[in-house]
C-alpha positions in Angstrom: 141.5 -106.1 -153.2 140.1 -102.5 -153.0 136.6 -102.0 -151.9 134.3 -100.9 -155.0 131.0 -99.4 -155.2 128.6 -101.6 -157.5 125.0 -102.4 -157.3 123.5 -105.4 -159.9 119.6 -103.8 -161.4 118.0 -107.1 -162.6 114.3 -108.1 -163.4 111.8 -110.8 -162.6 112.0 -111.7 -166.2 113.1 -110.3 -169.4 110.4 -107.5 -170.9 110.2 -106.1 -167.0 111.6 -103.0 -168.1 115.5 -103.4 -166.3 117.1 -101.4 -169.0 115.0 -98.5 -168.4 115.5 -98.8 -165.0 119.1 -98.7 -165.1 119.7 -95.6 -167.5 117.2 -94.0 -165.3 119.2 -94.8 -162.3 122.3 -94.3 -164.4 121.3 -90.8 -165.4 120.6 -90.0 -161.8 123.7 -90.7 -160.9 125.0 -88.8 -163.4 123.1 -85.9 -162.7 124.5 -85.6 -159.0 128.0 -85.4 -160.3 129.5 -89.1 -160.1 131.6 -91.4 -162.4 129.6 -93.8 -163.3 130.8 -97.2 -164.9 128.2 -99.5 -166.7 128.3 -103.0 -167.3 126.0 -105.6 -169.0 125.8 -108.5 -168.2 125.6 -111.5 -170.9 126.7 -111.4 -174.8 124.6 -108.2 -175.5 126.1 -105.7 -177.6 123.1 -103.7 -177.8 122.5 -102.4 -174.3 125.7 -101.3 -173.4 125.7 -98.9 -176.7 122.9 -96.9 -174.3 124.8 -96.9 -171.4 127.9 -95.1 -173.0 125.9 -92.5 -173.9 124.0 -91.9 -170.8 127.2 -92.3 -168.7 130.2 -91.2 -170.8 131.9 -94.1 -170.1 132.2 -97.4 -172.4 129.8 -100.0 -170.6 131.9 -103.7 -170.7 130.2 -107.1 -170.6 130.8 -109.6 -168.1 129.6 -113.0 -168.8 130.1 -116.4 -166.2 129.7 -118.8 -169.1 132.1 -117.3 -171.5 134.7 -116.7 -168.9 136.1 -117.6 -166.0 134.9 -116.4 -162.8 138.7 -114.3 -162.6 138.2 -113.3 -166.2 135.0 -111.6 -165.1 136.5 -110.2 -161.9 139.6 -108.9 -163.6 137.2 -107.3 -166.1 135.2 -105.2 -163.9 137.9 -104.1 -161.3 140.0 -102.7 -164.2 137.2 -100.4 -165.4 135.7 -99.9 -162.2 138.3 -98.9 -160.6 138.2 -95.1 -161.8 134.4 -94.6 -161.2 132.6 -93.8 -158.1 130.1 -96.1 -158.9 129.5 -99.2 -161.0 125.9 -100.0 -162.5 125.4 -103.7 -163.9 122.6 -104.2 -165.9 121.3 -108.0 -165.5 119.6 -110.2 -168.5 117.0 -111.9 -169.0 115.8 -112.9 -165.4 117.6 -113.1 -162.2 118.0 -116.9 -162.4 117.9 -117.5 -166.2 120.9 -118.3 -167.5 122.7 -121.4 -169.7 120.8 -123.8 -170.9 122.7 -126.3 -169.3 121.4 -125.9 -166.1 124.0 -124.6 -164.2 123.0 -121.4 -163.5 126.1 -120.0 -165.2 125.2 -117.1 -167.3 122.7 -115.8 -165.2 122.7 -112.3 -163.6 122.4 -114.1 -160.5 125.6 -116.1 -160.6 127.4 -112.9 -161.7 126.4 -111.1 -158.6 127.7 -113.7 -156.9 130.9 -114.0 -158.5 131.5 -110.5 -158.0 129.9 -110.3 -154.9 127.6 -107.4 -155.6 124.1 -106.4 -154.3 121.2 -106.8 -156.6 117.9 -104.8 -157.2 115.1 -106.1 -158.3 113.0 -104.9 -160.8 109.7 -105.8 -160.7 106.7 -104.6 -163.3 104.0 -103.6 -161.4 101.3 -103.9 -163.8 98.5 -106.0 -163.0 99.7 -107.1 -159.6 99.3 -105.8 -156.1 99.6 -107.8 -152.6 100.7 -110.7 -155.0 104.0 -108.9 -155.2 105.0 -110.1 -152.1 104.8 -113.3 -152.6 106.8 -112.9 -156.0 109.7 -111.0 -154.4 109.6 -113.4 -151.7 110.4 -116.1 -153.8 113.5 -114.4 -155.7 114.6 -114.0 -152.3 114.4 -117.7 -151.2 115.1 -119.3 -154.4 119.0 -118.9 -153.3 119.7 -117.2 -150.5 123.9 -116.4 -151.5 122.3 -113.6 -153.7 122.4 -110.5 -152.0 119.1 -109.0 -153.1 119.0 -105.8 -151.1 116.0 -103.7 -152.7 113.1 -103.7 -155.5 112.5 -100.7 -157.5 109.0 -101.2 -159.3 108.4 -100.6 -163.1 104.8 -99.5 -164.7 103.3 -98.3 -161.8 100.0 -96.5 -162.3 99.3 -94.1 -159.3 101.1 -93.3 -156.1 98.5 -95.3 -154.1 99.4 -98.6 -156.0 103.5 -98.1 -155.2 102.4 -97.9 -151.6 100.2 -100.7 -151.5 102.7 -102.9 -153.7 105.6 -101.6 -151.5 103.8 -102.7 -148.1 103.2 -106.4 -149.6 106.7 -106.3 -149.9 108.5 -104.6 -147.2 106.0 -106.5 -144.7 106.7 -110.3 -146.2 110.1 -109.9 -147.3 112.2 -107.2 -145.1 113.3 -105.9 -148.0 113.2 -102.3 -148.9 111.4 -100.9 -151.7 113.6 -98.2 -153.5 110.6 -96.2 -155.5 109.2 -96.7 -158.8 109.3 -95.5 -162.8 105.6 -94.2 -163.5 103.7 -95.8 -166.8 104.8 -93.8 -169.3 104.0 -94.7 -173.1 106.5 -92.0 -174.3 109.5 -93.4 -172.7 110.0 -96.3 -175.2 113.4 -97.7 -176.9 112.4 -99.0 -180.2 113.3 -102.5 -180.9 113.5 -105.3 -183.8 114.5 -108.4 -184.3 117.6 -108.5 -182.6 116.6 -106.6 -179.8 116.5 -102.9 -178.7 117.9 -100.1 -181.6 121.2 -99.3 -181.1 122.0 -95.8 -179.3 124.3 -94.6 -182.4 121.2 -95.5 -184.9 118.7 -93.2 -183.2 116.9 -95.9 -181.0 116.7 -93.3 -178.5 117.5 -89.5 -178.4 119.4 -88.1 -175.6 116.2 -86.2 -174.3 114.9 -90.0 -173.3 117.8 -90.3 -171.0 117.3 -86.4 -169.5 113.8 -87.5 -169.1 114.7 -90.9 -167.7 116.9 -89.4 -165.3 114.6 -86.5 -164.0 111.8 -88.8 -163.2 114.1 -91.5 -161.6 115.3 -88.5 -159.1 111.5 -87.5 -158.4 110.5 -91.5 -157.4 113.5 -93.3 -156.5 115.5 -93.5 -153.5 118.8 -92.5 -155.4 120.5 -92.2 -151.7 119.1 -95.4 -150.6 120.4 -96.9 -154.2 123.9 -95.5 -153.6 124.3 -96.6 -150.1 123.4 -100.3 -150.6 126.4 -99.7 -153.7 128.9 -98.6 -150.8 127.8 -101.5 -148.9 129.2 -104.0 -151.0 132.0 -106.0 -149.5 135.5 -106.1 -151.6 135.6 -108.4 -154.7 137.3 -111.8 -153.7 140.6 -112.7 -154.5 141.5 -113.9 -158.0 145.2 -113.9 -160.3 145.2 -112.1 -163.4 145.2 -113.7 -166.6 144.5 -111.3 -169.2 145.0 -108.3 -169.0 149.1 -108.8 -168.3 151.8 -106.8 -169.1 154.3 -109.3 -169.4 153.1 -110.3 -172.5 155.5 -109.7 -175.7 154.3 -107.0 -178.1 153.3 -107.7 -182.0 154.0 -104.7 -184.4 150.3 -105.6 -186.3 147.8 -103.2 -188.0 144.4 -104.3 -188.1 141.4 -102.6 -190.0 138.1 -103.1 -188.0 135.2 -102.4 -189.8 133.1 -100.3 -187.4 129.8 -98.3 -188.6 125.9 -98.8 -188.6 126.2 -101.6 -190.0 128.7 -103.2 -187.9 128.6 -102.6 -184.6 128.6 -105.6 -182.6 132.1 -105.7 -180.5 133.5 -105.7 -177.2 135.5 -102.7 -176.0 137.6 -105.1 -173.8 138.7 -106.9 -177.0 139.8 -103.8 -178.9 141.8 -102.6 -175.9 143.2 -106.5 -175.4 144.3 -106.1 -178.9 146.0 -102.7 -178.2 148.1 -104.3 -175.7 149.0 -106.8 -177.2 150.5 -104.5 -179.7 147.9 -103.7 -182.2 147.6 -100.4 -184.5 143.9 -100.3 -184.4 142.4 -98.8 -187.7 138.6 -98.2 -187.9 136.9 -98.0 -191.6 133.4 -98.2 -192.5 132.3 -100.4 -195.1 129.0 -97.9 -195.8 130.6 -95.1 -196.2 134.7 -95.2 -197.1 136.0 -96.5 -200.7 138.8 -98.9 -199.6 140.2 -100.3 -196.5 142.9 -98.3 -194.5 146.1 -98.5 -196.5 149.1 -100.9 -195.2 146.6 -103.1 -192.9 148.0 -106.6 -191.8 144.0 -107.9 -191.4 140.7 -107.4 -191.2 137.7 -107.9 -188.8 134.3 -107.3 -190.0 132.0 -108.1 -186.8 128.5 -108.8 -186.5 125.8 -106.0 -186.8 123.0 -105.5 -189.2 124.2 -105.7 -192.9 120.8 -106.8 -193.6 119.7 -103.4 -192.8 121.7 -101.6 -195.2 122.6 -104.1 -197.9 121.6 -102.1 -200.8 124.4 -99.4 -199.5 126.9 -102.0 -198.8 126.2 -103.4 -202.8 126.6 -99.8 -204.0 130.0 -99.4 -202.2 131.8 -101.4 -205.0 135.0 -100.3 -204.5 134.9 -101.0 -200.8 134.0 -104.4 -201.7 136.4 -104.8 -204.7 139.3 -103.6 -201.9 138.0 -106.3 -199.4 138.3 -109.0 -202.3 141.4 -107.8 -203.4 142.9 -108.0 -199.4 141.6 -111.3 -199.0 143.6 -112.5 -202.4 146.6 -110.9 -201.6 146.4 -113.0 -198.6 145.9 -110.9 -195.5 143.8 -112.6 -192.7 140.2 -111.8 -193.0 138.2 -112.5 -190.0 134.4 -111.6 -189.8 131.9 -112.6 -187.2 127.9 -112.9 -188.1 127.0 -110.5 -189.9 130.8 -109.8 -191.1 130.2 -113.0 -192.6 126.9 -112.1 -194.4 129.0 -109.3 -196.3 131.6 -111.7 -197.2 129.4 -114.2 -199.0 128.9 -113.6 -202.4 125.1 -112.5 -202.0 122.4 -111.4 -199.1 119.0 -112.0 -199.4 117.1 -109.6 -197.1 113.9 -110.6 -195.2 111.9 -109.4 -198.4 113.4 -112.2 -200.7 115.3 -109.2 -202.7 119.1 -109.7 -202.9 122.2 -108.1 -202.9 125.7 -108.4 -204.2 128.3 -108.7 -201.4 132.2 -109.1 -201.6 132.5 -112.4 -202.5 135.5 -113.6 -200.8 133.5 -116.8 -200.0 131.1 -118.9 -202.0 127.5 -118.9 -200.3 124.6 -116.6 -199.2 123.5 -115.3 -196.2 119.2 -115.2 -196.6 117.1 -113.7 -193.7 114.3 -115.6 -192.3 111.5 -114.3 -190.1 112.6 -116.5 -187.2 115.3 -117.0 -185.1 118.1 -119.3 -186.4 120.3 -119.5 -183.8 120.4 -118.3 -180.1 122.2 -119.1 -177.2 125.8 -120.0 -175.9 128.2 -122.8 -177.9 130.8 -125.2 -177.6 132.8 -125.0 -180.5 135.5 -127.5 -181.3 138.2 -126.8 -183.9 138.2 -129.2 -186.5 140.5 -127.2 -188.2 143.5 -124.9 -188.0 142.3 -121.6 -188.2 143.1 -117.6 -187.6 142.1 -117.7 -184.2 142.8 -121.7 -182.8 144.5 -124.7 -184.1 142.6 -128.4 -184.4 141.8 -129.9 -181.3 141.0 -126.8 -179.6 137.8 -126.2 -178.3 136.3 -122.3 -176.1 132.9 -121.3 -175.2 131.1 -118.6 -177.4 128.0 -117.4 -178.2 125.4 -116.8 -181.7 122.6 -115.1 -182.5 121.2 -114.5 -185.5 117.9 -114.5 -188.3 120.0 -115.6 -191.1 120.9 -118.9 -192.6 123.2 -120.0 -195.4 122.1 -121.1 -198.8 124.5 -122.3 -201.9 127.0 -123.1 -200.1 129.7 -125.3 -202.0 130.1 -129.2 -201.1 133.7 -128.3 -200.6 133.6 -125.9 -198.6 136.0 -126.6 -195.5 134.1 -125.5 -191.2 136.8 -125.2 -188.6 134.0 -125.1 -186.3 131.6 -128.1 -185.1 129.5 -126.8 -182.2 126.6 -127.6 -179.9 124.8 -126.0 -177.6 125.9 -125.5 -173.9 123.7 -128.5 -173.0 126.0 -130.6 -175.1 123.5 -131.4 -177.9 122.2 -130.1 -181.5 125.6 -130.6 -183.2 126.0 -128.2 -186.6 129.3 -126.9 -188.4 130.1 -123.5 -188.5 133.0 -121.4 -189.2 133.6 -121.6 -192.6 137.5 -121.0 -193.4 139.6 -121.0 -196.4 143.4 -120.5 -196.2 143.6 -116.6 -194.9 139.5 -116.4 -194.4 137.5 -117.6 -191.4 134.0 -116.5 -191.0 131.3 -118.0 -188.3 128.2 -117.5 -186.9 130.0 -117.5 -183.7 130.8 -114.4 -181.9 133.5 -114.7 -179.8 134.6 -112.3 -176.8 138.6 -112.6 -176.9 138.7 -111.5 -173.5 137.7 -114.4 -172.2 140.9 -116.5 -173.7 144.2 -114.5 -174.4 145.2 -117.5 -176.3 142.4 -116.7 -179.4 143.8 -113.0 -179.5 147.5 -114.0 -179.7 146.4 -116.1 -182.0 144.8 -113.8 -184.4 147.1 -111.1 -184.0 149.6 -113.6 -184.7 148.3 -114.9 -187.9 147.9 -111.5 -189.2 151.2 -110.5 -188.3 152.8 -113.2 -189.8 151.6 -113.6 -193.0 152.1 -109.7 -193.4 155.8 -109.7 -192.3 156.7 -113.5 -193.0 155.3 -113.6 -196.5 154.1 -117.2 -195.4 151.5 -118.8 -197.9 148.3 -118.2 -196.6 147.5 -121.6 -197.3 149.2 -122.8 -194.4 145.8 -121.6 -192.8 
């Protein structure tokens, strides 16, 4: 394996400010005239949506409970390959992963798996010489992590980096990297599903010039880089995704991709490309109809919620969706691809909206969480994606639940939590139609691509009754 340059920038905890961190340092890096690569780690589709902007270059996620620890090495040496330098921003905590206990998930475990250096960010508010003893403890807690520097966060005077930055260096021999001063302008704005996405305005691209100028003024960007270089070569691991053995499907699929959906993983789209998909991008906000000779369609998650009263105004785009899904073609939508496939949406107000009624049911917003976390789903069903008795990892998140929906109405999916407990169904599917709560990341398991492309490209070509599904 080639040697890589890649450094890991996770936090104490999630809030420490590790996102600001990293475009900072990511801007930096940018600024003196290197490649840079970004990567996410977890299910997050937000995030990454700022590092493509700051970098120029499509941040991927890498997750250790999704996929297998050569899924996730595969993954990042085939992007990273062409930059000088790889930034991974963490979630959550360093340790905090699965709730299953197994450490899986974490930012920690990827490190590990990918053998990378991590930095620490720590928020400097309200603590001095007690940092020490904080840092010490990430450092101790498992001793395979290579934690090889802290870079402090919310730091209110050069006086208190120094004193915070002694604690440390003295009780942990591990160099402090510089600091982000406290600055109330340099905000992201957020909501309930996290930080605003870069393409909706959640930042503006002086932010990132900003972020980047003060990270050069206070951080040891040299020190930073040469701890990157230091990292030994990934370890060895057989491909078994990205192949290009695999047998090519002449397929066209429409992916709904605009404000309101949003939420997908650029690995996916590219898996799909070589698997020999004609990838077709419409926006269900703003176009009157699907693309024109599509074999499926794949409305992923987002925030339909958001712009429901657009999506209800765009009748022909929902009379074209309704009209696809009877003609048969495969319909797939994840989240909130599902909420705009229900008949109605009732947003967070109680007001609702007409949607395209490909299945019975409503999607209504709550004003708490519904469902977070990874899953174990088992098929119950034969489906788009997997065929009964199957059974992958995913994960959910959402502020929705359903309402009205039919007795009859058939869940390919019965999941749990990655614990093993809280059993619910989910997945609702109907002959050509699947829709779920659960996203999936298809690069984790080649076998649920194939399989969608598959479906799509048979019932297109094959004329096969789409009730076989």
């Amino acid at each position: 394996m080639i040697k890589l340059s890649r450094i890991m920038i996770a936090g104490t905890n999630s809030g420490v400010g590790k996102t600001m961190v990293t475009l900072g340092i990511m801007s930096a890096l940018v600024k003196k005239g290197m490649k840079v690569q970004g990567f996410k780690a977890g299910p997050d589709y937000i995030d990454p949506s700022h590092h493509n902007f700051v970098t120029g270059n499509t941040s991927r996620n890498l997750d250790t409970w999704i996929m297998a620890d050569g899924v996730c090495r595969e993954l990042f040496e085939r992007s990273a390959f062409n930059a000088d330098v790889s930034v991974i921003e963490g979630v959550m905590g360093l340790y905090d992963g699965s709730i299953d206990s197994t450490g899986q998930g974490s930012s920690a475990h990827l490190a590990k798996v990918l053998n990378t250096p991590v930095i620490l960010v720590v928020n400097a508010k309200g603590i001095a010489q007690s940092a020490g003893a904080l840092v010490k403890g990430y450092k101790e807690y498992d001793k395979e992590v290579k934690l090889s520097g802290v870079i402090l966060n919310n730091v209110a005077s050069y006086s208190h980096y120094e004193c915070i930055k002694k604690s440390i260096e003295d009780t942990c021999s591990i160099p402090v990297l510089g600091y982000l001063e406290k600055d109330k302008e340099i905000t992201i704005d957020e909501r309930h599903l996290g930080l605003v996405p870069f393409t909706e305005g959640g930042s503006s691209s002086a932010l990132y010039t900003r972020l980047g100028e003060m990270t050069l003024k206070t951080a040891d960007i040299d020190g930073l880089l040469k701890i990157a270089h230091s990292a030994d070569k990934l370890p060895d691991y057989d491909k078994s995704i990205f192949l290009n053995d695999e047998s090519k499907l002449d397929v066209q699929i429409a992916i709904a991709k605009d404000e309101a959906f949003c939420f997908y993983y650029q690995d996916d789209i590219e898996l799909f490309e070589i698997l020999g998909a004609k990838i077709n991008y419409f926006s269900p906000l703003k176009d009157k109809c699907i693309p024109d000779d599509v074999d499926g369609i794949f409305i992923g998650g987002g925030f339909p919620e958001l712009y429901a009263e657009r999506l209800m105004d765009n009748k022909s785009m929902r009379s074209s969706i309704l009209n696809a899904s009877r003609m048969g073609k495969i319909i797939y939508g994840e989240c909130g691809g599902m909420m705009y496939l229900l008949e109605k949406l009732i947003d967070s107000n109680g007001k609702p909206f007409e949607m395209c009624g490909v299945l019975k049911g409503t999607s209504k917003m709550e004003n708490k969480k519904q469902g977070l976390g990874y899953v174990i789903v088992d098929v119950l069903y034969d489906n788009p994606i997997c065929k009964r008795g199957g059974s992958f990892r995913a994960h959910e998140f959402h502020w929705s639940k359903l309402q009205n929906i039919p007795k009859d109405t058939v869940f390919a999916y019965k999941t749990k939590k990655s614990n093993g407990q809280q059993y619910k169904f989910d997945g609702m599917c109907r002959k050509n139609i699947l829709t779920s709560y659960t996203h999936v990341h298809f690069s984790s398991n080649l076998e649920l691509a194939k399989n969608l492309l598959l479906s799509m490209s048979e019932v297109s070509r094959c004329k096969i009754d789409a009730s076989v599904f």
